[in-house]
VMD Tcl script that draws the C-alpha trace (Angstrom):
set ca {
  {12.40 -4.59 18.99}
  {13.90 -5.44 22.29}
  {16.14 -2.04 21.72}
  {13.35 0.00 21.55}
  {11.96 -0.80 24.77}
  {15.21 -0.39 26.48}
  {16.02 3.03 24.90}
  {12.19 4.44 23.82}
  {12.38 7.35 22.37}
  {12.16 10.42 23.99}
  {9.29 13.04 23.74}
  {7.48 10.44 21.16}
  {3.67 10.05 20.33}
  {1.26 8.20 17.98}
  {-1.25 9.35 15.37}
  {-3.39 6.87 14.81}
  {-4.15 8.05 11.34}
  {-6.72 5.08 9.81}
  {-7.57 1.98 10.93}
  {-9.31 -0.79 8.34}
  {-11.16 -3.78 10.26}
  {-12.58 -6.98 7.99}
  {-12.94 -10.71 8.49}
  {-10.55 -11.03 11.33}
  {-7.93 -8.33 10.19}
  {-7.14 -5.38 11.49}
  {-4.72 -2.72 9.85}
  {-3.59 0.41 11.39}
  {-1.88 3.38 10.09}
  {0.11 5.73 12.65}
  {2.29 8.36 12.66}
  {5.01 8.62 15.23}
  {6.40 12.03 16.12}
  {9.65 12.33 18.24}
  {12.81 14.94 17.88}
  {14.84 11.63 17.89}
  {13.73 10.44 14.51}
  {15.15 12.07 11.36}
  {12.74 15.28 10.31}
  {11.08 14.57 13.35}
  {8.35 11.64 12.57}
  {8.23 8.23 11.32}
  {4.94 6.57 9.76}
  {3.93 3.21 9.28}
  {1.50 -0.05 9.62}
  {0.48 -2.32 11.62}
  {-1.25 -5.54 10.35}
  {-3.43 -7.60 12.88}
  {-4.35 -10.95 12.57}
  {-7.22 -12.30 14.99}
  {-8.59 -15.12 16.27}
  {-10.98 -16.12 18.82}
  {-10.25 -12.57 20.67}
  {-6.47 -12.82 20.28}
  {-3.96 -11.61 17.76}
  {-2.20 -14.94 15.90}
  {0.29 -12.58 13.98}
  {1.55 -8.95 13.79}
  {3.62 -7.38 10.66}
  {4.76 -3.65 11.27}
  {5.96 -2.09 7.80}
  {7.81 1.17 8.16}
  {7.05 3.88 5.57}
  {9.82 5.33 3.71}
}
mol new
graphics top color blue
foreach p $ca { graphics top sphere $p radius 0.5 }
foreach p [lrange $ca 0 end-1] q [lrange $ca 1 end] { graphics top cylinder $p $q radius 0.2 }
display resetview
């Protein structure tokens, strides 16, 4: 992860594309689109765990 902020990708934005809140989890789906990723875009998700206004754990799973 520390990569990517080092080297972020050029030209690159985010589609949030849904998001799915319940009891204390939050679950995002995005689409990234830069010229630097193969055919041009990359999806995935982000899973949110919460508690008492801050997130206690994070999984990203890429899309394939």
């Amino acid at each position: 992860m520390a990569a990517g902020w080092a080297h972020p990708l050029t030209d690159m934005h985010l589609v949030i594309d849904r998001v799915e809140i319940q009891d204390g989890r939050v679950a995002v789906d995005w689409t990234c689109h830069s010229p630097q990723l193969p055919g041009g875009k990359g999806q995935g998700r982000n899973s949110f765990e919460l508690a008492n206004g801050l997130i206690t754990r994070l999984v990203t799973t890429l899309k394939t």
